[in-house]
C-alpha positions as CSV (number, residue, x, y, z in Angstrom):
1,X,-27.5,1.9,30.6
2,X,-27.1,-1.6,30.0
3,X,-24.8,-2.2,27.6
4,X,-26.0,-3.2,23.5
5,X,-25.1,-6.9,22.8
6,X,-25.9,-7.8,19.1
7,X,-25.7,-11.4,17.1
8,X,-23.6,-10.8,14.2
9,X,-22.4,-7.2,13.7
10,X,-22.6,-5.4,16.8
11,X,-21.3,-5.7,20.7
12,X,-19.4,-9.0,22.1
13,X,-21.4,-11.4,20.2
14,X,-21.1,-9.7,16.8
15,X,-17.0,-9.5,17.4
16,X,-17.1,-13.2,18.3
17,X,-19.5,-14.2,15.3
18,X,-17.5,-11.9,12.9
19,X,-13.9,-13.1,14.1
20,X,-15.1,-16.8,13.8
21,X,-16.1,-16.0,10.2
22,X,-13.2,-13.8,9.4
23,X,-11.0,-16.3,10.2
24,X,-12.4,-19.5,8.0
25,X,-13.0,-17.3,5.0
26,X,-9.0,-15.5,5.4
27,X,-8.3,-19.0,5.2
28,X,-9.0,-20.1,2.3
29,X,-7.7,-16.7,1.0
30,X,-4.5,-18.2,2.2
31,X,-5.0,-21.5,0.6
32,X,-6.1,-20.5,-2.3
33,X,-3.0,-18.2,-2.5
34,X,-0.5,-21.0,-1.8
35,X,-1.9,-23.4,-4.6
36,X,-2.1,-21.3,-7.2
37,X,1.7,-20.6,-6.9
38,X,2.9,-23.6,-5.3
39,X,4.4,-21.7,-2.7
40,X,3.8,-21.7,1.9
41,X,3.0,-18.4,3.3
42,X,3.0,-18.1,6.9
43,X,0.0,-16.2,7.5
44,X,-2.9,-14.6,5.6
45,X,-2.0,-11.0,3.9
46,X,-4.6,-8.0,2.2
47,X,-2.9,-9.2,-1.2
48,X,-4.4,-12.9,-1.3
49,X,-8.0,-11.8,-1.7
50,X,-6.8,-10.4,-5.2
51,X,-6.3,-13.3,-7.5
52,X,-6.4,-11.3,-10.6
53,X,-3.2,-10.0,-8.9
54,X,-1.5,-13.1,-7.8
55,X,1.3,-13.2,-10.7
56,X,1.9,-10.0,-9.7
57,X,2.2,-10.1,-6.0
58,X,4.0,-13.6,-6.2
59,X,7.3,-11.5,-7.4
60,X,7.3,-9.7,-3.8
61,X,5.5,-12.1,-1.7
62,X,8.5,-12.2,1.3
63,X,7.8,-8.3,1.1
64,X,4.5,-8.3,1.4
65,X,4.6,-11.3,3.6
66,X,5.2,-8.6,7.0
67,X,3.9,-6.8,9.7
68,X,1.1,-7.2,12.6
69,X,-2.5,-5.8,12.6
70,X,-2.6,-2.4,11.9
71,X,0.9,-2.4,10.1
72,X,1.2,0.8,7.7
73,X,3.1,0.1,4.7
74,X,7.1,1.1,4.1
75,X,8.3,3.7,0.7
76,X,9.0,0.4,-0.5
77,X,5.9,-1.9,0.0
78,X,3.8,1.4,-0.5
79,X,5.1,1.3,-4.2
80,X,4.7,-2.4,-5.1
81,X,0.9,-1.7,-4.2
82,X,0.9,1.2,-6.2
83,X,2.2,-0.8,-9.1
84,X,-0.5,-3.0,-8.6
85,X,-2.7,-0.4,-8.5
86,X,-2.2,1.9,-10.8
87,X,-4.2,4.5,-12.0
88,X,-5.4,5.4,-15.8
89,X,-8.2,6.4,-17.7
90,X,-8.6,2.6,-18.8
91,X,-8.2,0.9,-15.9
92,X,-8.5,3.4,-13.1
93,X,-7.4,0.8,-10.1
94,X,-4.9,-1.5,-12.4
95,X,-4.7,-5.2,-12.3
96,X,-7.8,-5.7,-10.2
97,X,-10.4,-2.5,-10.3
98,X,-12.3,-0.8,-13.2
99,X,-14.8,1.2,-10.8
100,X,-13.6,5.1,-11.3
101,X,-12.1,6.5,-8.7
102,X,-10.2,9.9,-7.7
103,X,-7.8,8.2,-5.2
104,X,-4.4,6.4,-5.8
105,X,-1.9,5.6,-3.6
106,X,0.4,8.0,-2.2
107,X,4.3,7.3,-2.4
108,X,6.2,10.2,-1.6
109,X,8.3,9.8,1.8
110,X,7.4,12.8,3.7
111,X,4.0,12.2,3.0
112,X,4.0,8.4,4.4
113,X,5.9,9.9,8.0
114,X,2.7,12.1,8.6
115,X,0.3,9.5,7.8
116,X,2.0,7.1,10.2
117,X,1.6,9.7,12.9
118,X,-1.9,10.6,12.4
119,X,-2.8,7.3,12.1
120,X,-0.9,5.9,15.2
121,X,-2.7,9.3,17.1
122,X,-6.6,7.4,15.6
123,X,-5.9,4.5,17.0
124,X,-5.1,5.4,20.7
125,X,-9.1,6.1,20.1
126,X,-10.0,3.3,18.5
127,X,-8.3,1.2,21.4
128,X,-10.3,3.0,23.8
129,X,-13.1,1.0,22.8
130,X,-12.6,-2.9,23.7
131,X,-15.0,-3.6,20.8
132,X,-13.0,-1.7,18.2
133,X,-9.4,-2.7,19.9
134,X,-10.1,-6.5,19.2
135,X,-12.0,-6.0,16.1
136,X,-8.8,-4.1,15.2
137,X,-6.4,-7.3,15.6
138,X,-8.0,-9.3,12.4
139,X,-10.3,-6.9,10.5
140,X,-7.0,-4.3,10.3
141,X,-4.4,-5.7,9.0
142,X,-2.6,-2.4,7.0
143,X,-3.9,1.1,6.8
144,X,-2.9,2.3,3.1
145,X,-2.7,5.7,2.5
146,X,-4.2,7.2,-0.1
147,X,-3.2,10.5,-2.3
148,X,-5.8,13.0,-2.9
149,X,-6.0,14.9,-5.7
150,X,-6.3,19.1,-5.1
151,X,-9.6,19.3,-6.7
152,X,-11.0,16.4,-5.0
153,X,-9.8,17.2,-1.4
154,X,-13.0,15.8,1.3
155,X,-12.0,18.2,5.0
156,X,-13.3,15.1,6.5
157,X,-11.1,12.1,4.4
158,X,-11.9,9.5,2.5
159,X,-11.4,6.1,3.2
160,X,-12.2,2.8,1.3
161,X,-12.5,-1.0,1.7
162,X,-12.4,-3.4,-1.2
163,X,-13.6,-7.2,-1.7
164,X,-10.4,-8.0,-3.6
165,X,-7.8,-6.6,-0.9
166,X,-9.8,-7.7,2.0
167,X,-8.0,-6.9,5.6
168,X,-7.2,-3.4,4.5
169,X,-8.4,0.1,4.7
170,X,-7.4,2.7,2.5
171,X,-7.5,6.1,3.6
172,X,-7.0,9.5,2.6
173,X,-6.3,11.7,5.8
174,X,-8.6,14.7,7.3
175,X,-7.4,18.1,6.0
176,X,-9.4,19.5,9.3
177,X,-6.8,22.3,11.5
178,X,-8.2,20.5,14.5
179,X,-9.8,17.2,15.5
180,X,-8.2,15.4,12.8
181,X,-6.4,12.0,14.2
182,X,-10.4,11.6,16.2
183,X,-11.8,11.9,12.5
184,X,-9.8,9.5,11.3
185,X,-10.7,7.2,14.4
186,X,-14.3,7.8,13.2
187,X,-13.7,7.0,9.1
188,X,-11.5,4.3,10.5
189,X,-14.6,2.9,12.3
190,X,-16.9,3.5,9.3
191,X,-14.3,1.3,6.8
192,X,-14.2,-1.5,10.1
193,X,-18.1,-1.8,9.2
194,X,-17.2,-2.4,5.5
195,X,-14.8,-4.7,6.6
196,X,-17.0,-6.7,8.7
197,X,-20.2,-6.9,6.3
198,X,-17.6,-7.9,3.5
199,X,-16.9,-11.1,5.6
200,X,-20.6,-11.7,5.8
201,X,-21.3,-11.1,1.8
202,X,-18.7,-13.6,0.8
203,X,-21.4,-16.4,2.8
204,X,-24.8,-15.2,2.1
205,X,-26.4,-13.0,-0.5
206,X,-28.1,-10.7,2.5
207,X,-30.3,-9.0,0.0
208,X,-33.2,-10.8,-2.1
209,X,-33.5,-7.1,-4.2
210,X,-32.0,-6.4,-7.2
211,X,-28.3,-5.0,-5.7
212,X,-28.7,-2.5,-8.4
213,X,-32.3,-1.1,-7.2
214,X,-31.4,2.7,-6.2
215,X,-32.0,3.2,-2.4
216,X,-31.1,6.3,-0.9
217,X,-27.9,6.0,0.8
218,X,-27.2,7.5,3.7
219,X,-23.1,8.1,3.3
220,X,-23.5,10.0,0.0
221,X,-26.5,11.8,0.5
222,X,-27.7,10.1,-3.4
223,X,-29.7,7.2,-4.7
224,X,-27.0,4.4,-4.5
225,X,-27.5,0.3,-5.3
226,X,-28.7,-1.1,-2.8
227,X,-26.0,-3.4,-1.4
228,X,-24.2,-0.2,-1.9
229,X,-26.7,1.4,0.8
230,X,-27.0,-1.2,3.6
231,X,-22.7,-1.2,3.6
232,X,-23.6,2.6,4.2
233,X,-25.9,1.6,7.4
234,X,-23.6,-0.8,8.8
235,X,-20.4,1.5,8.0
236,X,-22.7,4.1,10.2
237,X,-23.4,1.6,13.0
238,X,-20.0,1.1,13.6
239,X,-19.1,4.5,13.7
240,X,-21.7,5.7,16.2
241,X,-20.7,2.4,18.3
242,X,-17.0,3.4,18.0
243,X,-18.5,6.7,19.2
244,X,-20.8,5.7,22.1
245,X,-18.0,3.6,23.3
246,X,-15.3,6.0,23.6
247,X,-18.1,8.4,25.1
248,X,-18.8,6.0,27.9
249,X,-15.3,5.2,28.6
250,X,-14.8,8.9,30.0
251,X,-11.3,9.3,28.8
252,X,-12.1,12.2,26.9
253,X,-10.9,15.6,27.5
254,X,-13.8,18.2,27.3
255,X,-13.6,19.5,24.1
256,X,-12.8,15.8,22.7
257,X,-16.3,14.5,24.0
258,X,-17.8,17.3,22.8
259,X,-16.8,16.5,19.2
260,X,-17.6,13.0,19.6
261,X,-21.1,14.1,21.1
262,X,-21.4,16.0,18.0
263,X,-20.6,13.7,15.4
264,X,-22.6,10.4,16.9
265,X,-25.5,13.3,16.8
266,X,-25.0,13.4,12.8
267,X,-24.0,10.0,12.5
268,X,-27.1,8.5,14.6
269,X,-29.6,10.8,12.0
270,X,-28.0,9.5,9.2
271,X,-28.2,5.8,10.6
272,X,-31.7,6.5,10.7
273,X,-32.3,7.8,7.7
274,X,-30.5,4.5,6.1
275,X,-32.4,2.1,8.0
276,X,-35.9,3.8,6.9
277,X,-34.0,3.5,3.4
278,X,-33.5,0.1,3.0
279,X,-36.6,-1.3,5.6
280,X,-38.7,-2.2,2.2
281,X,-35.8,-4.3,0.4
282,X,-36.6,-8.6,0.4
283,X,-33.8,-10.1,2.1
284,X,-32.5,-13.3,3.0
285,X,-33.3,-14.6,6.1
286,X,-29.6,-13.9,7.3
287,X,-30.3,-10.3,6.1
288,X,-33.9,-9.8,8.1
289,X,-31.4,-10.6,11.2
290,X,-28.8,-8.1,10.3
291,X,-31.1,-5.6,9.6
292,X,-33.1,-6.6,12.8
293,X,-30.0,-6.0,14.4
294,X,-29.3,-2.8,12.8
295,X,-32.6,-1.4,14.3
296,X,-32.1,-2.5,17.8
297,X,-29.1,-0.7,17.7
298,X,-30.3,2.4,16.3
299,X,-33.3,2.6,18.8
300,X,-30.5,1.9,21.9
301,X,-27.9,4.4,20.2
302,X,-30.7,7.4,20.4
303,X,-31.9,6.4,24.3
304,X,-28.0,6.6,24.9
305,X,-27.9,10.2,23.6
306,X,-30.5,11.5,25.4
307,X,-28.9,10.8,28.4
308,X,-25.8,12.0,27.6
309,X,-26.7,15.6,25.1
C-alpha cells in the first residue's frame, strides 16, 4: 500500500503542519515566560505553559532549564514538579489544576530508575516509526512519571497531557508481566495525539458544539464532552499510526507483531466507533478538515489490516 499522507494531523504533511505550529505557539510560551519575570531562558521548557505557576517555577528555573527531547526528570527536578503539583482534596493538581484526579507524581528513587528503563525500552518503538521519531523531538520534551495509587492501578497505564504543561507527558507505567515497554510505546503514542491537537486548540476553536455536549467517547467507553471525545479520536489515530508503522517496518519479532496486530485491531474499532461519535457535532471549518482527515485515515487503517490479519 501506498502510504497515508494527511494535512494537519497525520503522515509527513501533518508532522510538518504540526511542527510549524508547535514551534510559533512554544514561542510565545517562552516569551511570555521571560517578561513576566524579567529574566532570558535559552529555550522553551513544559513549565512556561503554566503561568499560574510562574512565581513558583522562577525559584528553580536553571533546574528546570535542562535536558533534550524526551528527557525524564532527576529525584530532584521530579520533586520541584511535585511541589507544584501537589495533591489534596482542595486542589487535587496544586498551583495550576482543580480537575480530580487519582495520579500524582512519583518521587521515590528506586521507583524513578525503573521508569527510566521502561521508558528508554518504549521509545526504541516509537523510533521505529519516522513519523513518531520526529514528532518525538518537539512534541516530547520530558516523560513524567506518575504514582499510582493501589486501588486505582490500570494493567495497561495511564498517561496524561495537560494545556498548562504543554511538551510533556505524564505517565503511569503498565503493570502487564509481558509486553509492557510496547504498551507504553502505544499510551505514549496516544498522549503524542493529545499533544498535537493541543497545539491546534490554542489557534482555532475546532468545534462549533457546545464542548460540554456529552458524546460518547471512545477511550473511556462513557458519555464524555465533546472536545473531550474528538482528543479521544485523535489520541486513537495516533496510536493505530504508531502501530501500522512499526508493523510495516518489519522489525518486529513474531510475537511482538502479533501484539501490535492485536492492539491496532482494538484500537482501529474504537477509532471507528469515535468517528461515528462525533460525525454529527458543527464544527469550524478547520475542524470539518481534521475530522475529514480523521476519516480518511480510518478508512486507509482498516484496508491496511486486511492485508496484514
Amino acid at each position: 500500500m501506498t502510504k497515508f499522507d494527511g494535512k494537519y494531523l497525520l503522515g509527513d504533511n501533518g508532522v510538518a503542519a504540526t511542527r510549524e505550529i508547535s514551534s510559533t505557539l512554544l514561542q510565545s510560551f517562552l516569551k511570555n515566560a521571560e517578561t513576566a519575570l524579567n529574566k532570558k531562558f535559552a529555550k522553551y521548557r513544559p513549565w512556561m505553559s503554566c503561568p499560574n505557576a510562574y512565581s513558583y517555577f522562577s525559584q528553580y528555573s536553571k533546574d528546570l532549564e535542562f535536558g533534550e527531547a524526551g528527557h525524564i526528570h532527576s529525584l530532584e527536578t521530579a520533586k520541584i514538579l511535585s511541589e507544584a503539583f501537589y495533591e489534596s482534596e482542595e486542589l487535587p493538581f496544586g498551583l495550576v489544576h482543580k480537575i480530580k484526579t487519582h495520579f500524582k507524581i512519583d518521587t521515590k528513587q528506586d521507583s524513578l530508575h525503573k521508569f527510566k528503563n521502561i521508558v528508554d525500552a518504549s521509545l526504541k518503538f516509537l523510533n521505529l516509526s519516522e513519523l513518531f521519531k520526529l514528532r518525538l523531538d518537539f512534541l516530547a520534551l520530558e516523560f513524567i512519571s506518575l504514582f499510582q495509587h493501589t486501588d486505582k492501578v490500570r494493567i495497561d497505564g495511564v498517561g496524561r497531557s495537560v494545556h498548562w504543561y504543554i511538551g510533556g507527558i505524564f505517565v503511569g507505567l503498565p503493570q502487564k508481566p509481558k509486553f509492557y515497554a510496547e504498551e507504553l510505546a502505544i499510551n505514549i503514542a496516544h498522549e503524542i495525539g493529545h499533544q498535537s491537537f493541543m497545539v491546534y486548540q490554542n489557534a482555532d476553536r475546532i468545534i462549533n458544539s457546545d464542548f460540554n455536549e456529552l458524546i460518547y467517547s471512545p477511550i473511556r467507553k462513557v458519555p464524555r464532552p465533546a472536545i473531550l471525545s474528538f482528543h479521544a479520536v485523535v489520541a486513537l489515530a495516533f496510536m493505530c499510526e504508531f502501530m501500522l508503522n512499526i508493523i510495516q517496518n518489519q522489525a518486529l519479532r513474531i510475537e511482538q507483531n502479533n501484539y501490535f496486530l492485536n492492539r491496532l485491531k482494538e484500537s482501529l474499532f474504537d477509532f471507528k466507533l469515535g468517528i461515528n461519535a462525533i460525525n454529527n457535532l458543527e464544527y469550524t471549518d478547520f475542524g470539518n478538515e481534521l475530522l475529514t482527515e480523521l476519516k480518511l485515515f480510518a478508512d486507509y487503517t482498516e484496508k491496511f489490516y486486511a492485508t496484514v490479519s
